[in-house]
Structure formats: structure tokens, C-alpha cells
C-alpha positions as CSV (number, residue, x, y, z in Angstrom):
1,X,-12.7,-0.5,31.2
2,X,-10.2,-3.5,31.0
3,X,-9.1,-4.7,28.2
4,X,-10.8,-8.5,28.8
5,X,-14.2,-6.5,28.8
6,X,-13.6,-4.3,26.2
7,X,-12.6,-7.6,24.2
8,X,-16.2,-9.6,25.7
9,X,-18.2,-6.3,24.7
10,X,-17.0,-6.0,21.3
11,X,-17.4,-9.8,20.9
12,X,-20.8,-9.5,21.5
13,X,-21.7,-5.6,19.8
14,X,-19.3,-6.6,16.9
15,X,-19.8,-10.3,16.0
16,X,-17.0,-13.1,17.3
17,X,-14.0,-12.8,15.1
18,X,-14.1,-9.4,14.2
19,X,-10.4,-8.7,13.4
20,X,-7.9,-7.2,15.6
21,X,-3.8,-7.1,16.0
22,X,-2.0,-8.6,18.3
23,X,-1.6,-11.3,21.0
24,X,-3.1,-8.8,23.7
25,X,-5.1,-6.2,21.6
26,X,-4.4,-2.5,22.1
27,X,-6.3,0.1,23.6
28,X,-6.0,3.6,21.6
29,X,-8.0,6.2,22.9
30,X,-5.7,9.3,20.9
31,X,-3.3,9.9,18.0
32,X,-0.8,12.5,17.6
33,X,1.5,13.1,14.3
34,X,3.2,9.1,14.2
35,X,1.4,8.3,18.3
36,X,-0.9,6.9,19.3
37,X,-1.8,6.9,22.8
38,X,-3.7,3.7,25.6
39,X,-5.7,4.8,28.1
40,X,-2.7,4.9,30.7
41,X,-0.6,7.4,28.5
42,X,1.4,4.8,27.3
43,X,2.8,5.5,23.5
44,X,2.8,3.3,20.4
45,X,4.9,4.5,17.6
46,X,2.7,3.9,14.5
47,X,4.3,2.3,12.0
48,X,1.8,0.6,10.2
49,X,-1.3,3.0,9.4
50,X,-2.1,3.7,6.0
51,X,-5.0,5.8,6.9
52,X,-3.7,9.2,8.4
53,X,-1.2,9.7,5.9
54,X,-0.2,12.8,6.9
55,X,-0.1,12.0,10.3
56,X,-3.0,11.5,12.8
57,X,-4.9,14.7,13.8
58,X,-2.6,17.3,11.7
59,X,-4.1,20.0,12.6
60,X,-4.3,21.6,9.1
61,X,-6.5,18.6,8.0
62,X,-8.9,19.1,11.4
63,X,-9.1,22.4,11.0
64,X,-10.5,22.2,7.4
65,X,-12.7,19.7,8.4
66,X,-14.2,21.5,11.3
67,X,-14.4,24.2,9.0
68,X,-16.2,22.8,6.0
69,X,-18.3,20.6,8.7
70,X,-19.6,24.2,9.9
71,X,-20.7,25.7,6.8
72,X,-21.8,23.1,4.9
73,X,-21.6,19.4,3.8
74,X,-24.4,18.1,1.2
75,X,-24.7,15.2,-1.5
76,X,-23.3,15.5,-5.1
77,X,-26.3,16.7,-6.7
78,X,-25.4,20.0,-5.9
79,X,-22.7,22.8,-7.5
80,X,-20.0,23.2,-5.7
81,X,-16.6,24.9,-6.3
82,X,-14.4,23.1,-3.7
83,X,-15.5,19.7,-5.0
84,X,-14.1,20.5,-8.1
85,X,-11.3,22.5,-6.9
86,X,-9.8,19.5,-5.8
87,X,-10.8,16.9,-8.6
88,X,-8.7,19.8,-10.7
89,X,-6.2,19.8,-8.1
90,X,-5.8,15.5,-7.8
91,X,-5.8,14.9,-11.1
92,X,-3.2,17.4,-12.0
93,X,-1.0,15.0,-10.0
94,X,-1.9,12.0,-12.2
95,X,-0.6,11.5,-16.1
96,X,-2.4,14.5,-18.5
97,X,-4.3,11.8,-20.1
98,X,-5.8,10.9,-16.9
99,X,-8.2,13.9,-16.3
100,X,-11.5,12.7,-15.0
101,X,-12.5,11.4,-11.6
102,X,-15.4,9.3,-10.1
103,X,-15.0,9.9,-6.5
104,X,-16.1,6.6,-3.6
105,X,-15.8,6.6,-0.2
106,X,-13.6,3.3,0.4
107,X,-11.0,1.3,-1.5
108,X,-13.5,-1.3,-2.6
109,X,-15.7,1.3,-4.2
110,X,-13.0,2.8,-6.4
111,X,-12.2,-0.6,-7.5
112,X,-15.6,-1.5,-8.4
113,X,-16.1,1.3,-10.5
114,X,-12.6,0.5,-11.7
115,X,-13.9,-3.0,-12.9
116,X,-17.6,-1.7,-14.3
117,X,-15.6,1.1,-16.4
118,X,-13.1,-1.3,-18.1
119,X,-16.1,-3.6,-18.8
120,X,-18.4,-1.0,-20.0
121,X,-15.3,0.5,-22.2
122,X,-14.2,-3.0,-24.4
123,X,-17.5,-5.0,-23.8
124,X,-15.8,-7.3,-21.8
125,X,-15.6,-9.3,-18.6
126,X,-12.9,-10.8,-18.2
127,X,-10.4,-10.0,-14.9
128,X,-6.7,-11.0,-15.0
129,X,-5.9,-10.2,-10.8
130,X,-2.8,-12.1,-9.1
131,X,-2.9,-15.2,-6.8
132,X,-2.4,-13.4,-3.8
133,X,-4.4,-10.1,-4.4
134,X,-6.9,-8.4,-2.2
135,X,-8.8,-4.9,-3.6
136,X,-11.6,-4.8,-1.4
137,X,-14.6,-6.8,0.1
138,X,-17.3,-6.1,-1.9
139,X,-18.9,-9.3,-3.6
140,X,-17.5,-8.1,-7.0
141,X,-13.9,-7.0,-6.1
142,X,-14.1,-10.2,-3.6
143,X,-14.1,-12.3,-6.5
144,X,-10.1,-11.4,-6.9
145,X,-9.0,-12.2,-3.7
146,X,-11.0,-15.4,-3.7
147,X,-10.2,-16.0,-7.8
148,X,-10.1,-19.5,-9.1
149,X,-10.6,-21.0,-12.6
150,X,-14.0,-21.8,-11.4
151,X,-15.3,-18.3,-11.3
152,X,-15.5,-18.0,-15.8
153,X,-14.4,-14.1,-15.2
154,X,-11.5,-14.0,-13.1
155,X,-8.3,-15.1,-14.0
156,X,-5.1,-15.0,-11.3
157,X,-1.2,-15.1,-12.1
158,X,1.5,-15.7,-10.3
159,X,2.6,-12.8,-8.9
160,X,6.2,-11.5,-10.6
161,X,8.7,-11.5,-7.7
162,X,12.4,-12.8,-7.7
163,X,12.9,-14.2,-4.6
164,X,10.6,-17.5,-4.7
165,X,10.6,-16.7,-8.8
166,X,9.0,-19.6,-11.7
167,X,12.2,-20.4,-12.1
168,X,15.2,-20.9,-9.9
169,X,18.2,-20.4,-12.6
170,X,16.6,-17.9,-14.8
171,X,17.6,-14.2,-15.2
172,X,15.7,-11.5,-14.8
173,X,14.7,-11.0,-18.1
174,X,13.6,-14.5,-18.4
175,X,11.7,-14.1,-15.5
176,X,10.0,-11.0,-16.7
177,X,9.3,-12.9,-19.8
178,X,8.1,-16.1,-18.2
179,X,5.3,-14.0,-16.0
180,X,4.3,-12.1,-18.9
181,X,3.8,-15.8,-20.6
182,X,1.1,-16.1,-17.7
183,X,-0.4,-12.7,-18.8
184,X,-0.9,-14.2,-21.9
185,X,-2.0,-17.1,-21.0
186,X,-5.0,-15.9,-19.0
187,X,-6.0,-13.6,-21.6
188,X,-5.9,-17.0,-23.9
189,X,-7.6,-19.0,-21.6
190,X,-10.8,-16.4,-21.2
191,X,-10.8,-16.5,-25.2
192,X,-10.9,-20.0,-24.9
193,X,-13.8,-20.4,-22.7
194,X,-15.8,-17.4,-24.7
195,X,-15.4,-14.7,-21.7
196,X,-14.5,-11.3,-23.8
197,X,-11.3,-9.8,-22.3
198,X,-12.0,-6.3,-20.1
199,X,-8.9,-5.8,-18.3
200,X,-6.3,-6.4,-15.5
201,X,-6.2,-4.9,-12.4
202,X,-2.9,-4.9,-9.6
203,X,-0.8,-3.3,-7.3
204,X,2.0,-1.4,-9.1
205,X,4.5,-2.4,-6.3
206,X,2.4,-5.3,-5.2
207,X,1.9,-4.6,-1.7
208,X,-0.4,-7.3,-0.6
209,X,1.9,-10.0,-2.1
210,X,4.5,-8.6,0.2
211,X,6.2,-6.0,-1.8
212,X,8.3,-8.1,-4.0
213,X,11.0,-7.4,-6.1
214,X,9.6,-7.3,-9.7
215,X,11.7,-8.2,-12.5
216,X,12.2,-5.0,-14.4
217,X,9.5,-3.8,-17.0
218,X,7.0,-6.4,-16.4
219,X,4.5,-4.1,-15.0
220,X,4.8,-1.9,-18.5
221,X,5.5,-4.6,-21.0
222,X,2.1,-6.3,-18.7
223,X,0.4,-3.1,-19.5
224,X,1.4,-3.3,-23.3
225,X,0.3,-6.9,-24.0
226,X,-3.2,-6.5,-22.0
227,X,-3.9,-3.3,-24.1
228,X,-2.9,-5.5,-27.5
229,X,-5.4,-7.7,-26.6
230,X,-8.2,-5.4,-26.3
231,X,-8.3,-4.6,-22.4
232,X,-7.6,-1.5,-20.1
233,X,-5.0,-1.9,-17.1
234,X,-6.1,-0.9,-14.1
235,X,-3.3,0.1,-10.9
236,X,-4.5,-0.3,-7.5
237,X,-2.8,2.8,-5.4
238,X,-4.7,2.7,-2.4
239,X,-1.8,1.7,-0.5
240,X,1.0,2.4,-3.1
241,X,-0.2,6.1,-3.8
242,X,-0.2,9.8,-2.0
243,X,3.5,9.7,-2.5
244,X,3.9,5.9,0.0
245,X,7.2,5.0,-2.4
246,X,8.4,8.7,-2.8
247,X,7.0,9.4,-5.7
248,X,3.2,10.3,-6.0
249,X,2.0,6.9,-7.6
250,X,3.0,3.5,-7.7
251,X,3.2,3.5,-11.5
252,X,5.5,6.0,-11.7
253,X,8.5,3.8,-9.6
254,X,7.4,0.9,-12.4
255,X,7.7,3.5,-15.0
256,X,4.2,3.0,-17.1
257,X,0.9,4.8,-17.0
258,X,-2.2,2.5,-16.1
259,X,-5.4,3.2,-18.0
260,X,-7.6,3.5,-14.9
261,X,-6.1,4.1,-11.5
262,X,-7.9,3.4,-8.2
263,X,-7.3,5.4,-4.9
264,X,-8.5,5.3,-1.5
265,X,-7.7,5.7,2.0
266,X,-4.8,8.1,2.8
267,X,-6.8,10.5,0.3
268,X,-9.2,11.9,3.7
269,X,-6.6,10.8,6.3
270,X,-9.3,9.5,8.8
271,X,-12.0,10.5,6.5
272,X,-13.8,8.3,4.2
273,X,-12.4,9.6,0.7
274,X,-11.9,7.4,-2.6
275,X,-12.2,7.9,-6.3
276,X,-11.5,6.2,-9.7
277,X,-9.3,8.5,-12.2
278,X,-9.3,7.8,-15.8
279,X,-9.7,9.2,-19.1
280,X,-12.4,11.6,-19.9
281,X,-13.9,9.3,-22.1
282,X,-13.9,6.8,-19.8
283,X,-15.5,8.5,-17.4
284,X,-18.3,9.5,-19.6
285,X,-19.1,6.4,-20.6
286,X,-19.4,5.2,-17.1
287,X,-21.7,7.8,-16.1
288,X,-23.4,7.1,-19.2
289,X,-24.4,3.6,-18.7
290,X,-24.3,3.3,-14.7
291,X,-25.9,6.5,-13.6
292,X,-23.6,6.1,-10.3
293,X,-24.6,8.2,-7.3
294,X,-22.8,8.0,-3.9
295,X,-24.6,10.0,-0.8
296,X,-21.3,10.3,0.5
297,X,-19.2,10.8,-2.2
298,X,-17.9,14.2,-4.2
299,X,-19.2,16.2,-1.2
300,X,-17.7,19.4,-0.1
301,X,-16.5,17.9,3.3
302,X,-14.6,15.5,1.5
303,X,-13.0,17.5,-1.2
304,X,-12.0,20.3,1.6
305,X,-10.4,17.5,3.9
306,X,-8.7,16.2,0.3
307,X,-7.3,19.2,-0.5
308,X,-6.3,19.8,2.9
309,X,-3.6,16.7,2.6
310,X,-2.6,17.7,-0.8
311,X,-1.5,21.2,0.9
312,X,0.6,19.2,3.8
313,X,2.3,17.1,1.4
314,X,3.2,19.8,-0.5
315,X,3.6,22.2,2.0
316,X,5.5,20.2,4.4
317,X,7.6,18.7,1.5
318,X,6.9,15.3,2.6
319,X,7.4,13.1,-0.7
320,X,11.3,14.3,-0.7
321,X,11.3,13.2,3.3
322,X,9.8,10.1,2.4
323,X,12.3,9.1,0.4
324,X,15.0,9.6,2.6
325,X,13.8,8.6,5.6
326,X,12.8,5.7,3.1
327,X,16.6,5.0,2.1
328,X,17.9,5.6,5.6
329,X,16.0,3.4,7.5
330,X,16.6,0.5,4.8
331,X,19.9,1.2,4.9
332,X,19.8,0.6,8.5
333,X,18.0,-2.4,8.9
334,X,20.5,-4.4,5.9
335,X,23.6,-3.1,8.8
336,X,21.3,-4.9,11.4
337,X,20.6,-7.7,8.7
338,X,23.6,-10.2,9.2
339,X,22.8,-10.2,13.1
340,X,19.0,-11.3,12.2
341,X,19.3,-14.8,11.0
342,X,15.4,-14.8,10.1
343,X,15.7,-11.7,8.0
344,X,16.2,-13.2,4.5
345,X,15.2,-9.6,2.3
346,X,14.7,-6.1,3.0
347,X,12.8,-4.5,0.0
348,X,10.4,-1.5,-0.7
349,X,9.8,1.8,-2.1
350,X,10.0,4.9,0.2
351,X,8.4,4.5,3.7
352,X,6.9,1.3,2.6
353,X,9.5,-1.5,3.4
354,X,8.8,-5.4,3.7
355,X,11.1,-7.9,5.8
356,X,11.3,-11.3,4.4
357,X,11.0,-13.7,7.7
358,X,12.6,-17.1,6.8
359,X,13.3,-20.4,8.9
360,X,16.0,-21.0,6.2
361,X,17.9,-18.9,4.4
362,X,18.8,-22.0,1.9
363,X,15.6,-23.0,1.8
364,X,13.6,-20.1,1.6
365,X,11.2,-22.0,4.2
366,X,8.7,-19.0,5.3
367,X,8.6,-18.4,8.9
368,X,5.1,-16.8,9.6
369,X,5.2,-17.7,13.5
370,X,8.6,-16.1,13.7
371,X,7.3,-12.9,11.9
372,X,4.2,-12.6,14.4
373,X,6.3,-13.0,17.4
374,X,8.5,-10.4,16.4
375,X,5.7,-8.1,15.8
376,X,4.2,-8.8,18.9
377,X,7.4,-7.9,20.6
378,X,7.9,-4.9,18.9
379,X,4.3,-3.7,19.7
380,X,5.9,-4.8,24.1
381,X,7.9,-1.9,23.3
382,X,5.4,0.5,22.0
383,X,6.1,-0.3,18.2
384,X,3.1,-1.1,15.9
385,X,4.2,-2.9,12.7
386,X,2.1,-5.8,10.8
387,X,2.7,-8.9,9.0
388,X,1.2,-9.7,5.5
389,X,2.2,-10.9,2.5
390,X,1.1,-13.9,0.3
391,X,2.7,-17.0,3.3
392,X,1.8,-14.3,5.8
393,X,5.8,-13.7,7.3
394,X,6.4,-10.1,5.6
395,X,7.3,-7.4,8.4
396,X,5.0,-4.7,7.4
397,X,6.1,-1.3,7.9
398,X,4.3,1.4,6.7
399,X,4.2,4.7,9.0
400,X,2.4,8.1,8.7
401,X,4.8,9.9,6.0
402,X,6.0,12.6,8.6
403,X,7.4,9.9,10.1
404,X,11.5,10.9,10.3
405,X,15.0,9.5,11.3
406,X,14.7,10.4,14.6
407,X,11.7,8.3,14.7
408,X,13.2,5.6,12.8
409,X,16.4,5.8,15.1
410,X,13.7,5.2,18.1
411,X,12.9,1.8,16.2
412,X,16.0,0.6,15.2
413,X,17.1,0.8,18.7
414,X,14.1,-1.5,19.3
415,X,14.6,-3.9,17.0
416,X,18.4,-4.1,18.0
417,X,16.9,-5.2,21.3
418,X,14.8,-7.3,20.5
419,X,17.4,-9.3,18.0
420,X,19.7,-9.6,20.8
421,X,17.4,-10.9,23.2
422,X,15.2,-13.0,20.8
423,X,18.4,-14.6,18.8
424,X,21.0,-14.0,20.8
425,X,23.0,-11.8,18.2
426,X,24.7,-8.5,19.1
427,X,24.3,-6.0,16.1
């Protein structure tokens, strides 16, 4: 079927709107380690998919799927050995502290429990997010992408970052200091209104903001003062964990430990997997007061496809490859950087790397239309990156983690290509 009537069909199954990338949307009919695959054969180097984090259709993950899918696959209310296998084996990756797990089937679910645990823990409500968050679509965890003083519970800061920082001249330890004086001020400014403090909840590396450069120890000292005041912290690793920076967590590059951490979709790599980890007690309390109960969730066809990536990344040693194919490509792109006039920052953890797209380097004027045209040329030649970020001009490039050098060679030689014949610049 052509693409136009694909497009008309879904229109009309799907609702008018519903998102897609791209000038001209993309087929994909089949995915293969970092490939995907159109209908004519034609391959697209994957470089933005979060979900099959250990590559698409590994073949250790399908077969434990089939398998599990064959013998059995039931709701929660039900012993099982392999479900708790893998809580044993997931949360021996986290903190000792954090022990306990409340397992979800999406992002947004783990977040919600997330919120309802640090409000049923300090008797509060009150959510400190940043102004450019987003943890999910559900009405309650909507409330932080959409936060505003108007809504008495939710409470956004600036987001720490050094490039466009709250103050042009200040050092980095001023800056750290002057976001955690916004920290403190929300915290204020819910004990002003009579809203009891519950809790913050972010990003570790901030990846919806656009992976920014965070002036050092703001995430722990952030930690420190929201605990002093009463409230848990809460780190969002659904894109920063399952070893995306080259570590296993987000909050072990920013060198704190959160008191509830949320993960989500690399966990199932294709498969609808989640879960909330946190302190025994926590949990308990939770379960106490909420009762929760997902069909879906803690069943033995997720926890054999969980374990499943746990055993690639190990096996296949992938977290020490991601940090080097991490530092090489970087590397690369700063050599390619001085013949890419919109390219104002590279920055990142592992293979999780953001390009700042400017119209000015002086300026710092955001170039969003600039950003989107280069992705759109890089998907001509059968590369699939994104933009995001809080203006919305943030290369995006986040591959499967057995992505390697050889693969990132094939996309530097791309985006050579495309600086030379965009810009007019030889690298």
C-alpha cells in the first residue's frame, strides 16, 4: 500500500494528528539488531529507539518470549518463581537500600505509583518537576508536563543547565547554588499556600530538556535539601537507565541515590515492562493503602522477557561498549564540529548524545527549523535521529546499545555529507 494511503487510513482508524516523524513518514515493516527495514528493502539505521534496547528482535529476548508465551503467562495473583527471579535479579542492580519493586507496564504507570508512594510516605502533595519535563500522559503525571502555579500541587524550576544558565557571568558553583535557590523556593512557596511537601521528581541527566550540562552536584545537593524538608526524590530512568549513559542508572553519572526510582521501556525491549523501585518500606506502605493490581503487570511473560535483556547486557558486555562507542562517536562529531556552523554543543552520557542547533553562536538564538531539516536529511539517507529538547532544536541520538563504531562510522560519513552539501563546509 502507498505511503499517501497508509497516511489517509491511519488518519481515519487513528484520529487526525496522531504523531508521526518526519516530512514523508516511514514505512517499517521489520527490525534487525540497529535496522530497520520499508517495504522495498530499503534500511534505516536506528538511532533514535529507546524501546529495543538491546537491539530489535535479538533473538535471545524472542526466544524467551516465545518460550514463556508457550508455557504460560497469567496475572499477578499467582506464585511464580521467574517473577521474582527477576525482581531479585533488577534490584540487585539498583542501590542496597532500594530492594522492593512495584512492577507497571509503561513509563507513565511507574511514575504514577512513583508520585502516590511519596505522597502516601510524608502525607504530602506537593510536586517540585522542571519547566520543561514530560513523565508520561496519564492525567496525574500530565500535570508536570503541563505544571503551572495554577495547579496548588505542582511546582516547576528552571531546569539546571549551563549553556542558556540564570545567570550569564556566574560560575558553576553559583549556578548550582542559584538553581538549588529555586528548589527551595518551590518547597517555600507550597508551605506558603498550605500544600504539604511530598517530593520531587526528574530526570537524572535531564533528557527531555535536552540533555544539558548540569552544574556539578546539583542533582545530590537537590536530593539533600528536598529530603531536609520532609520529601522523597524521585529519578525518572526510563530513558536514562538500562545502562543508556554507561553506567546502569542515571543517578549513578550524577553521583547520588534517589529515594524512589522509576523505570520503563527498554526494560521488555518491545514488550510492555515498567516498575517503581524503592525501599521496602516504601513499598509496603503503598500496597498498604492503594491495594494496586495491574492485569498486565508482574507476570511471568514479562519477567522472562526482563531477565532475558538483563542476560544480553551482561552477557554481551554492552554497558562497557556503550561507553566507548559513547566517547568515540562524540569525539567524532566535536572533529566535525568547526565545519557545522549550527552546531553550538555536543553533550551526553554514553550512547545518549544531544546537538545544540543554533542560528547564532553569539546569540545562542535556537534554531529548531534548522535542526528538523537536518534530521529529515539524515532520515534521505537512511538515518533515523530525532529532535527534542525544551526550544525543540536538540539532535536526538539515541540508538539500540549494540549499536558500534562501525555503525557510528556509517553515520558520521552521513552527516559529513550532509554538512557539505547543506552549509557548504568541507570537514
Amino acid at each position: 500500500m502507498a505511503t499517501t494511503d497508509l497516511l489517509a487510513r491511519r488518519e481515519k482508524l487513528l484520529g487526525t494528528g496522531t504523531p508521526l516523524f518526519y516530512k514523508e513518514a516511514v514505512n517499517i515493516v521489520r527490525g534487525e539488531g540497529v535496522w530497520l527495514f520499508d517495504p522495498d528493502g530499503q534500511r534505516y539505521l536506528d538511532m533514535y529507539n529507546n524501546v529495543p534496547c538491546v537491539g530489535h528482535c535479538h533473538p535471545h529476548v524472542v526466544e524467551a518470549m516465545h518460550r514463556q508465551a508457550s508455557t504460560l503467562n497469567v496475572h499477578s495473583r499467582y506464585l511464580h518463581e521467574g517473577v521474582l527471579d527477576y525482581a531479585e535479579r533488577l534490584t540487585g542492580h539498583h542501590a542496597d537500600e532500594l530492594a522492593s519493586v512495584v512492577f507497571t507496564c509503561t513509563g507513565t504507570e511507574a511514575n504514577e505509583v512513583a508520585m502516590s508512594m511519596a505522597r502516601i510516605a510524608t502525607s504530602g502533595r506537593g510536586i517540585i518537576c522542571t519547566d520543561a519535563a514530560y513523565h508520561g500522559n496519564s492525567a496525574e503525571v500530565g500535570k508536570l508536563t503541563r505544571a503551572s502555579d495554577a495547579d496548588p500541587e505542582i511546582r516547576a524550576i528552571p531546569y539546571p543547565q549551563r549553556y542558556r544558565p540564570l545567570q550569564e557571568d556566574a560560575s558553576e558553583s553559583e549556578l548550582t547554588d542559584l538553581y538549588l535557590s529555586e528548589v527551595r523556593r518551590a518547597i517555600d512557596s507550597f508551605a506558603a499556600n498550605d500544600v504539604p511537601f511530598a517530593g520531587m521528581l526528574v530526570c537524572p541527566i535531564l533528557a527531555n530538556e535536552g540533555l544539558p550540562d548540569i552544574p556539578k552536584g546539583f542533582m545530590p545537593k537537590a536530593a539533600e535539601i528536598v529530603r531536609n524538608a520532609g520529601g522523597l526524590f524521585i529519578a525518572d530512568e526510563v530513558q536514562a537507565g538500562f545502562c543508556r549513559t554507561g553506567s546502569w542508572w542515571g543517578y549513578e553519572v550524577m553521583d547520588f541515590v534517589p529515594d524512589i526510582i522509576t523505570m520503563g521501556k527498554p526494560m521488555g525491549n518491545g514488550l510492555p515492562l515498567a516498575g517503581t523501585v524503592a525501599r521496602t518500606e516504601l513499598v509496603d506502605a503503598f500496597r498498604e493503602r492503594k491495594r494496586y493490581f495491574n492485569t498486565f503487570a508482574s507476570s511471568p511473560l514479562q519477567a522472562a522477557v526482563g531477565m532475558a535483556v538483563i542476560e544480553v547486557i551482561e552477557a554481551e558486555n554492552l554497558r562497557e561498549s556503550v561507553t566507548d562507542v559513547g566517547e568515540y562517536l562524540r569525539t567524532e562529531l566535536s572533529k566535525l564540529q568547526p565545519h557545522c556552523p549550527p552546531m553550538a554543543e555536543i553533550r551526553g552520557h554514553g550512547l545518549f548524545i544531544g546537538l545544540e542547533w543554533v542560528s547564532d553562536h553569539d546569540t545562542k538564538v535556537p534554531d529548531r527549523e534548522g535542526a528538523t531539516l537536518f534530521v529529515n536529511r539524515l532520515k534521505e539517507k537512511g538515518f533515523l535521529i530525532g529532535s527534542a529538547g525544551s526550544l525543540g532544536n536538540v539532535l536526538k541520538i539515541r540508538p539500540p546499545l549494540v549499536f558500534s563504531r562501525e555503525h557510528a562510522d556509517l553515520f558520521l560519513t552521513a552527516f559529513a555529507e550532509i554538512v557539505e552539501d547543506v552549509y557548504g563546509t568541507t570537514p
